[in-house]
C-alpha positions as CSV (number, residue, x, y, z in Angstrom):
1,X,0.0,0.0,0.0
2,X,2.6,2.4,1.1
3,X,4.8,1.5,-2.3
4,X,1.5,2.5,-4.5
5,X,1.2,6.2,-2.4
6,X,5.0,6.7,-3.2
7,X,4.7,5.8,-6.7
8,X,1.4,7.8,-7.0
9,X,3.3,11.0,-5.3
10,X,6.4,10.4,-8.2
11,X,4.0,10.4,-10.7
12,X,2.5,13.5,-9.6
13,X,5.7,15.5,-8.5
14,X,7.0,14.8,-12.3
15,X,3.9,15.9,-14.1
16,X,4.3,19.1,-11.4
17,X,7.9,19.4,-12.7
18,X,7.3,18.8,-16.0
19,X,4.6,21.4,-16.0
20,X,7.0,23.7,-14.5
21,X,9.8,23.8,-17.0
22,X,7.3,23.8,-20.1
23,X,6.0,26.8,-18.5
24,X,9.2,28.3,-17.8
25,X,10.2,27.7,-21.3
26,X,7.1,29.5,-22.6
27,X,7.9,33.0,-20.9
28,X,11.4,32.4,-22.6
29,X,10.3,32.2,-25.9
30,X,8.3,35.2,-24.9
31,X,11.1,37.3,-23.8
32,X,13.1,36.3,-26.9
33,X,10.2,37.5,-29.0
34,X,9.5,40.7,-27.0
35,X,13.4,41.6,-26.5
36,X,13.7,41.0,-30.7
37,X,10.6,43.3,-31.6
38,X,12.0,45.5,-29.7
39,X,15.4,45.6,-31.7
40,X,13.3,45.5,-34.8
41,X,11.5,48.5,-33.8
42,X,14.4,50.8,-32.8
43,X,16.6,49.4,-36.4
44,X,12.9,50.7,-38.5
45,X,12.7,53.9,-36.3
46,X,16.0,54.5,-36.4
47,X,15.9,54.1,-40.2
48,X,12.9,56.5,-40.9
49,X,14.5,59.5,-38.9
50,X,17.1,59.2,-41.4
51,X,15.0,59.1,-44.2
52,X,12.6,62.0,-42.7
53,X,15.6,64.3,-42.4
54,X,16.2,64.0,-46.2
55,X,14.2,66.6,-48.4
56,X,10.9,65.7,-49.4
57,X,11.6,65.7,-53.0
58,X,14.9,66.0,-55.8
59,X,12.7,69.3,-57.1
60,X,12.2,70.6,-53.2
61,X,15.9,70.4,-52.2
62,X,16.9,74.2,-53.7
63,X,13.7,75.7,-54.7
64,X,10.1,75.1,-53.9
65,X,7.4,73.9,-56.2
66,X,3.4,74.9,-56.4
67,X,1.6,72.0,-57.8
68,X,1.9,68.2,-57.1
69,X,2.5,67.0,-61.4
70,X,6.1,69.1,-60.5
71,X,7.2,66.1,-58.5
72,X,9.3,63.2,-59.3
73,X,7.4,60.9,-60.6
74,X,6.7,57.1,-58.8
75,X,8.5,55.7,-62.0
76,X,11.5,57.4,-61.1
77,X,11.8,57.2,-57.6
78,X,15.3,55.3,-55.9
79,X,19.0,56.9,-56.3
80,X,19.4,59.5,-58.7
81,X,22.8,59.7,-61.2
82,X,25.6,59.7,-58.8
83,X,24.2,58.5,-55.4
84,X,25.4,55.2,-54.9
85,X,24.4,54.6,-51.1
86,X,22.1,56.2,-47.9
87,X,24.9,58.3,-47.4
88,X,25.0,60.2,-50.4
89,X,20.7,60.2,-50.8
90,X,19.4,63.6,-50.9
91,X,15.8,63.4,-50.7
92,X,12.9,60.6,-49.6
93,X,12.3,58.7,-52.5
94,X,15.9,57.9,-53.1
95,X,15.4,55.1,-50.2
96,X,12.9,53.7,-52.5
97,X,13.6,49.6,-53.1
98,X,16.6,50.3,-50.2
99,X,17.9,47.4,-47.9
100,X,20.1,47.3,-45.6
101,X,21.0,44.9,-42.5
102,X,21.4,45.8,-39.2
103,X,23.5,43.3,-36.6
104,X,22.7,43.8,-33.2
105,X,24.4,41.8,-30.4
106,X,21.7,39.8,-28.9
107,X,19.5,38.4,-32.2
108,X,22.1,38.9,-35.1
109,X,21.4,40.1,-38.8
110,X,18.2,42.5,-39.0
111,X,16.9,43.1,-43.0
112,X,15.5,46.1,-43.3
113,X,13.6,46.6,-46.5
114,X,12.4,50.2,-47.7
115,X,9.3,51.2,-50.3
116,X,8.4,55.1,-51.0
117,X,4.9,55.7,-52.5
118,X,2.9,59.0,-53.1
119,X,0.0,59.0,-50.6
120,X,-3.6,59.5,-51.5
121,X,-4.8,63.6,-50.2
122,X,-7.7,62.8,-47.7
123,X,-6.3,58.9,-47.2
124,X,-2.3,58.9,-46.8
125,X,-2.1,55.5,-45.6
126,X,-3.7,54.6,-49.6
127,X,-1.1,54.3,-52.4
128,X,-1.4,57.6,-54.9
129,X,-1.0,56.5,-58.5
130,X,0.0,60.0,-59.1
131,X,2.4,62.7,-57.5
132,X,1.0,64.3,-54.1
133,X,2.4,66.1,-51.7
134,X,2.1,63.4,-49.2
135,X,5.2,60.5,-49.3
136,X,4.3,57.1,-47.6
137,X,7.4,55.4,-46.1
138,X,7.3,51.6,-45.2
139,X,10.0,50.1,-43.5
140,X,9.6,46.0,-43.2
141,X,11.7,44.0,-41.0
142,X,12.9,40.7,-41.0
143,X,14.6,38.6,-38.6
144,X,14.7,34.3,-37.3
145,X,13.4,35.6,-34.4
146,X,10.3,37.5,-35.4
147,X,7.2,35.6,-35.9
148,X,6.5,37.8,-39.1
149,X,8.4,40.5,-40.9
150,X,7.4,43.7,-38.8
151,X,6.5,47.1,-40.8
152,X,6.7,50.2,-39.5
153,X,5.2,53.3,-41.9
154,X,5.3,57.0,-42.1
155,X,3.7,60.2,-43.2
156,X,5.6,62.7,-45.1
157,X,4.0,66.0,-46.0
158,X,5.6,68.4,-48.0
């Protein structure tokens, strides 16, 4: 009888422990997820500042211009002639089609991705087939530990 109540209190102490460490290894996997979308977020925000501080357009960058159609147009946004990298971009839509990868110390390589489109007047989140003075600015971010690619967006106004 007493052999069956200590194999009965086994039993039950490993399911306890068992139950334990699956748990514990749950609120790990969170932590790893939470600490990398963290990362991910800071690399994307870090990112837009620098595309935000650019001028809003290659026609706005030493005179000013009245009327939307004087824009570049979406067909010809990425690097002009002559800028061959983020440090020689001048205005927004150069970082158009832009990647770049970040390494960080705890979760490695971050791949940053970069699209420019004209946003719609009264909807800017909405792709503009035609020049505005509204820029939307998507950053997408990739990473092993990231359950999905993360993408961050902004508003530019001119």
């Amino acid at each position: 009888m007493q052999q069956l109540l200590v194999i009965g209190a086994l039993i039950i102490l490993g399911s306890l422990i068992l139950t334990f460490n699956r748990s514990t290894q749950n609120v790990n996997t969170n932590n790893y997820f939470n600490t990398a979308l963290v990362d991910a977020t800071a690399s994307a925000q870090s990112l837009l500042e620098r595309i935000q501080s650019k001028a809003f357009d290659e026609k706005t960058i030493t005179s000013s211009v009245n009327t939307a159609s004087q824009l570049t147009s979406i067909s010809n946004f990425g690097p002009d002639a002559g800028e061959t990298g983020n440090l020689t971009y001048d205005d927004v839509d150069d970082y158009n089609r832009y990647a770049e990868v970040d390494s960080l110390q705890h979760f490695g390589a971050f791949s940053l991705s970069v699209a420019v489109n004209y946003g719609q007047k009264y909807s800017p989140e909405t792709v503009s087939s035609s020049q505005t003075f509204l820029k939307k600015v998507d950053v997408t971010v990739s990473n092993p530990n990231l359950t999905r690619p993360l993408t961050l967006s902004r508003i530019i106004s001119y």
